[in-house]
N, C-alpha and C positions, 0 to 999 in steps of 0.2 A: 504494500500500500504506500501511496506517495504520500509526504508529508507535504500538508498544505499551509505557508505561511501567512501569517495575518503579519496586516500592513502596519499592526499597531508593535507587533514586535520586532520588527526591522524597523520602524522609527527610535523605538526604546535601544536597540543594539546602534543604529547608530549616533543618537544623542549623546550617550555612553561615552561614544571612541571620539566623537568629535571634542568631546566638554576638557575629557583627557589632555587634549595635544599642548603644545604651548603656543600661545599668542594665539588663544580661538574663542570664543563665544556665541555657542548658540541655542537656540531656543525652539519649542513646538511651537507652530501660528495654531492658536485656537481662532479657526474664523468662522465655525458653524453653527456658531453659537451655541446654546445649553439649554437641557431638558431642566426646567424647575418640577419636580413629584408632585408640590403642592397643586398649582393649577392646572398640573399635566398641560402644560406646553411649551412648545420649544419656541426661546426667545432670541432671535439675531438682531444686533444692534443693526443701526444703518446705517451705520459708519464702517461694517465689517466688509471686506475688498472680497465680490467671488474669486474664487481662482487660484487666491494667495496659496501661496507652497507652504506644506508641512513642513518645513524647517527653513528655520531662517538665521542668520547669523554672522558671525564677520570669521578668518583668518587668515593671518597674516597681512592685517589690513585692504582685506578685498571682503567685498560685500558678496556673499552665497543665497542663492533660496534653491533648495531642493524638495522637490515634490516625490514624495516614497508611494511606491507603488508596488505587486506583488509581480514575479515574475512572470503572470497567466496575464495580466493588465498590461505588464509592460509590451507584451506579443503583440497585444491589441491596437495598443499604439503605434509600436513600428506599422504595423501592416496597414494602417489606415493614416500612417503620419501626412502624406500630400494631400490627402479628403480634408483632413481636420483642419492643415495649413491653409487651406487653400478656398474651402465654400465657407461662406457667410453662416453667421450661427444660424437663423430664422433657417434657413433651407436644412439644416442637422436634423435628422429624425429621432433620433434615442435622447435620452438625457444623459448617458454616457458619452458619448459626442459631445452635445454639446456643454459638459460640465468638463470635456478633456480641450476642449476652445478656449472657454475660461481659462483655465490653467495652460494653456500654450501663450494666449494673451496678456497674462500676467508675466508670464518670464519673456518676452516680447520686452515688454516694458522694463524689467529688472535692469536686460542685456545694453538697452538703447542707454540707460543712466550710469552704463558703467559698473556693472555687475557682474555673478554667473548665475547661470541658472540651470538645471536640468531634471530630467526624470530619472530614479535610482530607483534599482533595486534589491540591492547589497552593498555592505559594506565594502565590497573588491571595486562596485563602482563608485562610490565617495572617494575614497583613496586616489580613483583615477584621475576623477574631478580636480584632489586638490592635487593631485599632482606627485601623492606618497606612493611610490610603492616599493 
């Protein structure tokens, strides 16, 4: 049987290795805002950015946002990366699409300010990102 990994524990491994290194700091983007029990519902500010990458952070004085994803999601992307690049959200049929627009559109904008940005989904690819290996 394959082991199937949740995207919540490849974010946790790598916030881990990154918090570790020297001259890094970063953080989870909480941008989906939060279930409150009491009135059973979920509250997003409106100041929360769709899109925003699950980690965010600085090292070595360069600005990062990396978006963790599991490696079955990541397939999903490569294989449809010029559709999602390339058609207008309105025309995206799934919300998978177009929730993967958002987040192409967000690191868009990271890269244009002088950042990086990318999809992960291991720590072998963080590493590549910063450039350890």
């Amino acid at each position: 049987m394959t082991k199937i990994l949740k995207e919540s524990l490849i974010e946790e491994e790598i916030l881990y290795y990154l918090n570790s290194l020297r001259d890094s700091f970063f953080w989870k983007n909480i941008s989906g805002g939060f279930f409150d029990g009491k009135t059973m519902r979920k509250h997003v500010s409106k100041f929360a950015l769709q899109g925003g990458s699950d980690i965010l952070g600085f090292y070595k004085n360069q600005f990062y946002a990396l978006e963790v994803k599991t490696p079955t999601t990541i397939k999903f992307y490569e294989t449809n990366r010029k559709k999602l690049k390339e058609t207008p959200s309105f025309l995206l049929r799934s919300k998978k699409e177009k929730h993967f627009k958002k987040q192409i559109e967000f690191q868009i904008k990271v890269r244009e300010g002088g950042g990086n940005a990318a999809f992960v989904s291991s720590l072998k690819d963080v590493k590549k990102i910063l450039e350890i290996v």
